[in-house]
N, C-alpha and C positions, 0 to 999 in steps of 0.2 A: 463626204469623200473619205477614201481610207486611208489612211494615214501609212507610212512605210513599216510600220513596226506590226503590223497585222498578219501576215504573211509568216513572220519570226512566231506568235503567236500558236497559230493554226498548223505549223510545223510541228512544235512543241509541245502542242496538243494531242498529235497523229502518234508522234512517239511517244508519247507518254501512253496511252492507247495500247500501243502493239508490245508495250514492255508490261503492262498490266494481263495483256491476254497470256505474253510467253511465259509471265511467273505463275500464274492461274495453270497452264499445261504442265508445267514441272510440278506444280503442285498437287495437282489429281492426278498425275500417273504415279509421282512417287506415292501416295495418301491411299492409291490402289495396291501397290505392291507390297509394301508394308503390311499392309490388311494381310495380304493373300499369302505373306511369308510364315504370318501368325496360323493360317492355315495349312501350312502346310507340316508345318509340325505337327498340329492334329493328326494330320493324315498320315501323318509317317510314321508317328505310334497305331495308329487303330490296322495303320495293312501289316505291321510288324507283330501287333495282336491276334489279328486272323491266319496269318503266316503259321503261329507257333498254334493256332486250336483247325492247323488242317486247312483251312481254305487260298486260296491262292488268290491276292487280291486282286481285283482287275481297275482298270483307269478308269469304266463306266462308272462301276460301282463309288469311287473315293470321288468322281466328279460329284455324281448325284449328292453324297452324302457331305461334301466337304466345299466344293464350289459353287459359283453361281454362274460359269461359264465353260463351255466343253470345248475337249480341243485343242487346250493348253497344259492338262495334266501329263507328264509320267511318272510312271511308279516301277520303280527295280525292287526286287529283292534276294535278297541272300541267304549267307550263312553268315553271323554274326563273328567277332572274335573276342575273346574272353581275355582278363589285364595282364595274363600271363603272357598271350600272343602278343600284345601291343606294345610291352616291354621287353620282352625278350626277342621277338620277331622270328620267334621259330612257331613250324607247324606242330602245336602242342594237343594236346589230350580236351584242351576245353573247345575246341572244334565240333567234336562229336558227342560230347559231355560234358555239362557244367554244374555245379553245384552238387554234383552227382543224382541229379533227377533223372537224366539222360533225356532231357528238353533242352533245346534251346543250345545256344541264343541264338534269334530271328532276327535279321537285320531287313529295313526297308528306308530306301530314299523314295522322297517323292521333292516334282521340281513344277513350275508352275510359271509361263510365260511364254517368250519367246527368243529364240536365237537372234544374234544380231545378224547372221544371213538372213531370217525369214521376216526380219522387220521389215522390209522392202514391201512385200505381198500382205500386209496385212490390213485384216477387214475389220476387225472388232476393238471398239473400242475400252479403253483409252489408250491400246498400243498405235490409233491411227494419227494421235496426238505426235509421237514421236518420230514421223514423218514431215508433219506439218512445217514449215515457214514462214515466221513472221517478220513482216518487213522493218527491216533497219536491227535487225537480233539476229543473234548466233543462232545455229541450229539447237533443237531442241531434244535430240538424236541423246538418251543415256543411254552409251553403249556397256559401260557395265554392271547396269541396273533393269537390265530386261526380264531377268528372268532370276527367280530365289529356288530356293531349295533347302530342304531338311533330311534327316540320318537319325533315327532311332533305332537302338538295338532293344529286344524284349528278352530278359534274359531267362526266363522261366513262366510256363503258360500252366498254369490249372495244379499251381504248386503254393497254394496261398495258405497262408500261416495263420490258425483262428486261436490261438494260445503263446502265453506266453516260451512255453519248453520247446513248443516248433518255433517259433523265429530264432532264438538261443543257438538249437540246434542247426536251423538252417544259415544262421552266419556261421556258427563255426563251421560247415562243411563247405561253404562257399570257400573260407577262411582258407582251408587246405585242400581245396581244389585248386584254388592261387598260386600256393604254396608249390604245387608240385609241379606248376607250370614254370614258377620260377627258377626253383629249385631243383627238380627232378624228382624221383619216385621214391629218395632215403626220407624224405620227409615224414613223420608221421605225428600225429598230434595226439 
């Protein structure tokens, strides 16, 4: 016969069960994102790279090359802004010229996930994890962890320094290209 305390048992057991499966589902969705955040910084330097040598990058292209699932990439790109803009927050000269190359800077975000509107509809795993319910657990819904994203700017494309007197030169001309964003145009070095 069974005894009363068996029941207490097989309860305890069930939940212990459904709280091992719900930390296992936070675990590999976070353990996916994470991965794919590291990815996306890749990607956001290399479309910020083809940006400044001409090419306009596309989502097929940075999936193929950067992810293992499609569908979930976008990529923007811009016009970067130089420390002169970002500190002074005026529309300054390193806009249309920087370092005086008259490259650059190339900006590109790339983001990888999904919205928490389109978590509802979704098919591919492990975002199907974050719909899921397990019994006697909180929802397993991370609403602010659906979706990562990265920002590089490239500040100069096919302006690379093979000596010591070009890199010299090319800081100091960075140097007072700064300069004159901060300063204005009396600056001279």
């Amino acid at each position: 016969m069974l005894d009363a305390r068996s029941g207490q048992v097989l309860v305890e057991g069930l939940v212990g069960l459904a709280l091992l499966a719900f930390v296992w589902a936070l675990i590999a969705f976070s353990t996916f994102i994470a991965t794919n955040h590291i990815r996306t910084a890749m990607a956001a330097r290399h479309a910020a790279w083809q940006k400044g040598n001409g090419i306009d990058p596309s989502v097929d292209d940075i999936e193929k090359k950067f992810f293992y699932q499609a569908g979930l990439v976008k990529v923007e790109t811009g016009d970067g802004l130089g420390i002169g803009n970002l500190i002074s927050g005026a529309n300054v000269a390193d806009l249309q010229q920087f370092s005086g190359g008259g490259k650059g800077p190339f900006a590109a975000k790339v983001s990888f996930g999904l919205t928490a509107s389109e978590i509802s509809s979704a098919t591919t795993f492990p975002f199907t994890l974050m719909t899921t319910t397990f019994p006697l657990m909180p929802p397993t819904l991370l609403k602010d962890f659906l979706q990562v994203e990265s920002f590089c700017q490239w500040d100069e494309v096919g302006e690379t320094w093979d000596d010591w007197k070009k890199a010299i030169k090319g800081v100091m001309s960075t140097f007072e290209s700064e300069s004159k964003g901060l300063l204005g145009n009396w600056v001279k070095l």
